[in-house]
C-alpha positions as CSV (number, residue, x, y, z in Angstrom):
1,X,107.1,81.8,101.8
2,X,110.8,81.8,102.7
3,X,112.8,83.2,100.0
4,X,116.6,82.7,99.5
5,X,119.4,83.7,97.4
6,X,121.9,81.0,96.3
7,X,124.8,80.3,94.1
8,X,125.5,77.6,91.9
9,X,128.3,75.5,92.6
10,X,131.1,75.6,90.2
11,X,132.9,72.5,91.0
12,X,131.7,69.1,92.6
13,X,133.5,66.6,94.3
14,X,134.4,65.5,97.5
15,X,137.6,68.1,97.8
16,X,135.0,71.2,96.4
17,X,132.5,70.1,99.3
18,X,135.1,70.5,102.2
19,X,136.4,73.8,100.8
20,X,132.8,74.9,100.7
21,X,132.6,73.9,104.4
22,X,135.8,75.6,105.3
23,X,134.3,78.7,104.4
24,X,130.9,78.4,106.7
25,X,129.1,77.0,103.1
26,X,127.5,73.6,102.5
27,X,126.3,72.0,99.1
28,X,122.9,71.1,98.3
29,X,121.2,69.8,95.0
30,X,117.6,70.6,93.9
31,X,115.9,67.3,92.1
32,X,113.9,68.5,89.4
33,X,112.2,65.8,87.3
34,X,112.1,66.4,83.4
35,X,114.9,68.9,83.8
36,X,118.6,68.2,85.1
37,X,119.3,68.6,88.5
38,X,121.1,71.8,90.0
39,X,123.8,72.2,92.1
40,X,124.0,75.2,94.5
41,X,125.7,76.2,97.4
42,X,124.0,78.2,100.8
43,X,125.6,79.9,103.5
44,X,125.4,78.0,107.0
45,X,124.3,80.6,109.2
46,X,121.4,81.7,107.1
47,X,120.0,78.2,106.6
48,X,120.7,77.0,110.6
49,X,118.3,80.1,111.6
50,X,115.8,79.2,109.2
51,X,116.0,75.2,110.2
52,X,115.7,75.8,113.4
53,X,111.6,76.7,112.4
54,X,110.0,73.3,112.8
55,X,107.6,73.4,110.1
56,X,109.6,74.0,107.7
57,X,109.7,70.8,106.0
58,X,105.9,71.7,105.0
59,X,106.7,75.2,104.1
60,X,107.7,76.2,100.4
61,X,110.7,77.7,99.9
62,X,111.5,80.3,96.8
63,X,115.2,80.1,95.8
64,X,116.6,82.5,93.9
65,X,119.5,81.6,91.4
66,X,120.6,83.9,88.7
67,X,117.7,86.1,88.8
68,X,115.5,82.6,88.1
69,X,112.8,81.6,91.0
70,X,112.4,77.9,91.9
71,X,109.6,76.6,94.3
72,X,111.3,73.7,96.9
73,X,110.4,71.3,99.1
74,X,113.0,70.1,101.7
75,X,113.9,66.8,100.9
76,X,116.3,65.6,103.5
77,X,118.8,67.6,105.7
78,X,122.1,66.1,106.8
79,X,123.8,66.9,109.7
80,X,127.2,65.8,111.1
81,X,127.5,63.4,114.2
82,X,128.2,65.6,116.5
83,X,129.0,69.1,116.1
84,X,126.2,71.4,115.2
85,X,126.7,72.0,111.4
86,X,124.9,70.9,108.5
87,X,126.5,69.5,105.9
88,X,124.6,68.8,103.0
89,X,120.9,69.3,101.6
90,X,118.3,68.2,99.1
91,X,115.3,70.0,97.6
92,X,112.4,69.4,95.4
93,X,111.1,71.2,92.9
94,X,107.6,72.0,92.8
């Protein structure tokens, strides 16, 4: 099981998303379904070397937020046209 350590975000919006990006970060949300959803924020190179895995849309992912675990799924993964960068994620929670 991949484990990995992640803030939460502490603004949203389409201006906090492009600062986010500006400094090699992207925003992602874990979809929970009796609790509210969660809004984090991972580091670019860490998540591009672990993508690059092909099964890891099966695998389980621990995240690690505040000293509290969550068990994800990868929900979707979205990518920009062109250049090689992610730019936003969604996760399920186990």
């Amino acid at each position: 099981m991949i484990t990995i350590n992640v803030d939460k975000r502490k603004k949203e919006g389409k201006s906090a998303s492009r600062r986010l990006r500006l400094k090699n970060k992207f925003p992602a949300v874990i979809y929970c379904n009796s609790e509210p959803n969660i809004c984090i924020e991972l580091d670019h190179n860490i998540i591009c070397n672990i993508v690059l895995n092909s099964d890891i849309y099966k695998e389980k992912i621990l995240l690690l937020i505040d000293n509290v675990k969550y068990k994800v799924k990868i929900q979707s993964i979205q990518r920009h046209a062109f250049k090689a960068k992610i730019i936003h994620m969604d996760f399920l929670k186990i």
